[in-house]
N, C-alpha and C positions, 0 to 999 in steps of 0.2 A: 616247634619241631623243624629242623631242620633239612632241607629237599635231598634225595638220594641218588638224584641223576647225575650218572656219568658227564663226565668232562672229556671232553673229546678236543685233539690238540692240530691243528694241522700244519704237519713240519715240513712242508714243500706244498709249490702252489706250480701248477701245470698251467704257463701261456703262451706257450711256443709252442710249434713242432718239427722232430726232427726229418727234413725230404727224406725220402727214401735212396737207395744205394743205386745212385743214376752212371757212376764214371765220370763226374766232372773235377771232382778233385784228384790231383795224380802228383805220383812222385813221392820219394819218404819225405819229405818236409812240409805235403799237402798245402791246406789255408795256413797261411802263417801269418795274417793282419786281418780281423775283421774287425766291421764298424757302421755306424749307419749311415743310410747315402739318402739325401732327398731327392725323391723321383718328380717331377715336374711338368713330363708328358703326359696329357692325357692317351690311356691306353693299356692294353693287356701285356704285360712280360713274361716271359717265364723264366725260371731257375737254370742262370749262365749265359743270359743275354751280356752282351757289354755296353757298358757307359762309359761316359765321357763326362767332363764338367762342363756345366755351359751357366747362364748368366743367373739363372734361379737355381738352379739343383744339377742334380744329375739328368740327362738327354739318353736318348740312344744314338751309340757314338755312330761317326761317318766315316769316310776314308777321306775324312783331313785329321785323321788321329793323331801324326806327328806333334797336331800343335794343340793337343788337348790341356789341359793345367791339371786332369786329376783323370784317373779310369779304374775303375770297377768292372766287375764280375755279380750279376745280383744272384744272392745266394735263396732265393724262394721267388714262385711266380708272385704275380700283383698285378692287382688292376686300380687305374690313377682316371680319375673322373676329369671333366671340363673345370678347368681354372680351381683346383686343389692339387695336393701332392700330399707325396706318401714319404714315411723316414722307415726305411726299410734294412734290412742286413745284408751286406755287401762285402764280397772280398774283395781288397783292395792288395795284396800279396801273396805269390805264395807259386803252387805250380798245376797248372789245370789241362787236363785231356782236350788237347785241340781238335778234334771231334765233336765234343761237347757243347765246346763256347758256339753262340748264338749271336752271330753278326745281322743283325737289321738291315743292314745296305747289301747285301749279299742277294743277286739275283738270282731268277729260278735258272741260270743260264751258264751262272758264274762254275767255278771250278771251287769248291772250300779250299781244298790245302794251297792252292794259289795265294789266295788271299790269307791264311794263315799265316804264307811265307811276308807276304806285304807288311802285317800287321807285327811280325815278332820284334822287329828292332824297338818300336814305340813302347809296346808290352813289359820287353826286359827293360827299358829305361825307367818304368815305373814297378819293377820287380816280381811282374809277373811273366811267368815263364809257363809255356805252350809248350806240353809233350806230346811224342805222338806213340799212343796205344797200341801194341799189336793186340788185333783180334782174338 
């Protein structure tokens, strides 16, 4: 005799999730390159910090960005343990709420759109472009 139990098929598999609607993607042409970025520092990020490339993966960039070889935007927070790394998603193009982006070297003193202004030329050289939101 043959078993009479249902077949059950499952035609999509949930292992990502999508951030919530924060304002870091701007502009009609939003993210337009994503990709995974290996994180390399140990430590906590959150979604819109910026990178930089450095000798293992991706670092959190400084203000010698001029002479970075690669910069991202990470597109979800993470947290990167002592001597591991993470391959995480990352925008690497496209146009983001300078509000948003999360500079690490950024003191509690500093001015953001100061350094906004600092950081745009590097930015647009690797095709990310920094708008600015009205409230």
């Amino acid at each position: 005799m043959a078993d009479k139990t249902p077949v059950t098929m499952q035609l999509f598999r949930v292992e990502g999730t999508v951030p919530p609607p924060d304002d870091l993607i701007a502009g009609s042409k939003g993210a337009v390159y994503t990709d995974l970025a290996r994180v390399s520092t140990a430590g906590t990020f959150k979604r819109g910090t910026l990178m930089m490339a450095g000798a293992d993966g991706y670092v959190p960039a400084t203000s010698g960005l001029a002479t970075a070889g690669g910069i991202c935007i990470l597109s979800e927070d993470i947290t990167v343990g002592e001597n591991e790394y993470i391959d995480t998603p990352a925008y690497f193009e496209g146009e983001f709420n300078d509000a948003r982006v999360i500079f690490l070297f950024e003191g509690a003193s500093d001015d953001h759109a100061a350094l906004v202004e600092t950081v745009r030329e590097p930015l647009r050289k690797s095709k990310i472009f920094l708008r600015h939101l009205n409230p």
